[in-house]
N, C-alpha and C positions, 0 to 999 in steps of 0.2 A: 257300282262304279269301281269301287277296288276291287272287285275279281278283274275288271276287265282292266285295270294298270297292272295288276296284276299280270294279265298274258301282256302286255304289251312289253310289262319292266320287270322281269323274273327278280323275285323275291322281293318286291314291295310289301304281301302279305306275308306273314311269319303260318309257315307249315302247321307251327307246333297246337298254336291257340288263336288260330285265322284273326291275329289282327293288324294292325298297319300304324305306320310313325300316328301320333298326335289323332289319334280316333277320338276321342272323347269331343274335343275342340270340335272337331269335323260333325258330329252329332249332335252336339250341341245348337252350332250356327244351324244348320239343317232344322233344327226343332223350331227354335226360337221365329230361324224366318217363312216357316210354315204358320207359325201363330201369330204371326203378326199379319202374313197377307193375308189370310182369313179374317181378322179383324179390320182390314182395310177393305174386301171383299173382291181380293182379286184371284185370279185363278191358283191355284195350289202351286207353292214355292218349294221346289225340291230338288236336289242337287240329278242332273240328268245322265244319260253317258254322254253326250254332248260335252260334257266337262274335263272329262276323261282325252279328248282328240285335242283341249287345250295346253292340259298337262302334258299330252305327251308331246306336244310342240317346244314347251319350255317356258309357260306361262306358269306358275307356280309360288309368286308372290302377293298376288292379288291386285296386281295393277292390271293384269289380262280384261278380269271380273268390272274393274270400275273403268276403262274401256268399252267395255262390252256394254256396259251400264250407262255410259254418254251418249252411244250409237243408239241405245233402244231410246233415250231422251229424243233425241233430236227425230228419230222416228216418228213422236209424235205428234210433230209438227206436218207429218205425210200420210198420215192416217186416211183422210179423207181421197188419198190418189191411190193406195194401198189398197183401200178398200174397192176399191172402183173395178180392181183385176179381179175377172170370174174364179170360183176353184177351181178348173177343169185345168188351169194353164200351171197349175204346180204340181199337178196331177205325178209329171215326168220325174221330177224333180223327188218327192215322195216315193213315186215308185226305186229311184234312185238308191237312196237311203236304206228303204228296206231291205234291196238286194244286196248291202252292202252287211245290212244286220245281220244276216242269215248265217254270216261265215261263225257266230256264237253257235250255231246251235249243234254242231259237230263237239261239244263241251256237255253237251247233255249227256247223263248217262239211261239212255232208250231200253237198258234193260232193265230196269227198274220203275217196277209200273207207279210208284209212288212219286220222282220226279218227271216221268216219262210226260203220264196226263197231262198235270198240271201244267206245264210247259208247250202241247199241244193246242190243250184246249185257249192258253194266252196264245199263244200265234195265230189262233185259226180266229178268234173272238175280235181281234183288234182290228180290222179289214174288214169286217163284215158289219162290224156298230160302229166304223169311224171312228173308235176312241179307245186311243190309249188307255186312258183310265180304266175302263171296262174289261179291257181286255187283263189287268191285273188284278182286278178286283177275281172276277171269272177263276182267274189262276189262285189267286192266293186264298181263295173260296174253294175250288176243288184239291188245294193241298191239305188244307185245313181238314172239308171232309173224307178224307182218305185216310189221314192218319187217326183220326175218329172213328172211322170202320174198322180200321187195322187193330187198333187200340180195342175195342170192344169186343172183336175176338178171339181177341189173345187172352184177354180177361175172362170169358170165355173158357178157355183152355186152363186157366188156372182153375178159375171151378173146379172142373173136370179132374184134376188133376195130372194134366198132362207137363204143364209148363211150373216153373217157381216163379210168382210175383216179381222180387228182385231180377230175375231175367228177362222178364216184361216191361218193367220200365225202365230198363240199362235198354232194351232192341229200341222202344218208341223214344228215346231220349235223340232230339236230334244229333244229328252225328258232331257238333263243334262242341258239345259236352260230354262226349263219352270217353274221352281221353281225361277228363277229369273226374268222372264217377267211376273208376276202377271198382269190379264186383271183389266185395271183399270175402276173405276165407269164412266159413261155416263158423256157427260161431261153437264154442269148444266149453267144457266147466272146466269152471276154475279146478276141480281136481287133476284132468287133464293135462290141463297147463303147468299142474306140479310137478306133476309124474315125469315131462317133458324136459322140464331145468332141475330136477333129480336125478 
C-alpha cells in the first residue's frame, strides 16, 4: 500500500531506506489485527490497496476506518438480502476493478526474470482460482523459489571459483538492503596498513 501512496503522493516513501512517516505504528496495527481476527475466526485482517483510494481522498485520521466500520455493522443487519444476490451480478463490477488494477503493472520491471514471474504468475493465478489469496501465495512462492535457484547457483559458482562469496550475498541481498551492506575493501595486514600511515 505505500508503493502505491507512494505513486499517487511522490515522496511519501523516503528513496533512501524505502520507508514512510510512522511505519512501525502502521505494522504494528496490521499484526495485531491479523491476530486477533484469526483468533475470532474471521477472514484475514490486513491493510488492502482499498485503503490507499481512502487516504488519497483525505481520510487519514481514522475516523474514515470507524466510518467504514459502522457501515460494515449495520450491514449486518442485510446479510440475509445480501446474500440473496447471485455472484454473476457483480461479476461487471469486479471486472471493473481489475481493469482499473492493471495500470500497476506498467511499474513492474519485465526485464528482470526474477520480479517478471512472480508478478505474472500472481495476475494470471487470481482469476483462474477466484482467490486473491492464492494468487499471492502463488506469487510470493515463485519469488521465494527463484531466488533459491538463483542462490544455489551462484554458490555454485563460488565452488568453482568463479564468483567471491561476499559478492554472492551482496547480488541475493534484496535490493532495500544493499545500500546498507556496502562490499567492503579486501581485507589488508596490519603490516600494510603501516607502511601506508608511514
Amino acid at each position: 500500500m505505500a508503493s502505491m501512496l507512494n505513486h499517487r503522493m511522490p515522496g511519501f516513501v523516503n528513496d533512501k531506506d524505502k520507508s514512510f512517516p510512522r511505519q512501525l505504528f502502521a505494522f504494528c496495527v496490521d499484526g495485531v489485527a491479523i491476530v486477533i481476527g484469526s483468533l475470532l475466526g474471521c477472514a484475514p485482517l490486513t491493510v488492502y490497496i482499498e485503503s490507499a483510494s481512502g487516504i488519497r481522498e483525505g481520510g487519514r485520521t481514522g475516523i474514515t476506518a470507524i466510518v467504514a466500520a459502522f457501515g460494515f455493522f449495520i450491514s449486518l443487519f442485510f446479510t440475509p438480502l445480501i446474500a440473496s444476490i447471485p455472484p454473476y451480478a457483480t461479476g461487471p463490477a469486479l471486472i471493473l476493478v481489475g481493469a482499473m488494477m492493471m495500470e500497476n503493472l506498467v511499474d513492474i520491471d519485465w526485464g528482470e526474470v526474477r520480479q517478471a514471474v512472480p508478478a505474472f504468475i500472481t495476475v494470471v493465478t487470481m482469476p483462474l482460482t477466484y482467490s486473491i489469496a492464492y494468487g499471492v501465495i502463488a506469487g510470493v512462492c515463485s519469488y521465494m523459489v527463484l531466488y533459491l535457484l538463483n542462490f544455489i547457483c551462484d554458490l555454485f559458482e563460488v565452488v568453482f571459483g568463479r564468483k567471491r562469496l561476499q559478492q554472492v550475498l551482496y547480488d541475493n541481498c534484496p535490493d532495500v538492503f544493499q545500500d546498507k551492506l556496502k562490499l567492503s575493501a579486501p581485507f589488508k595486514a596490519p603490516s600494510a596498513v603501516l607502511q601506508v600511515r608511514l
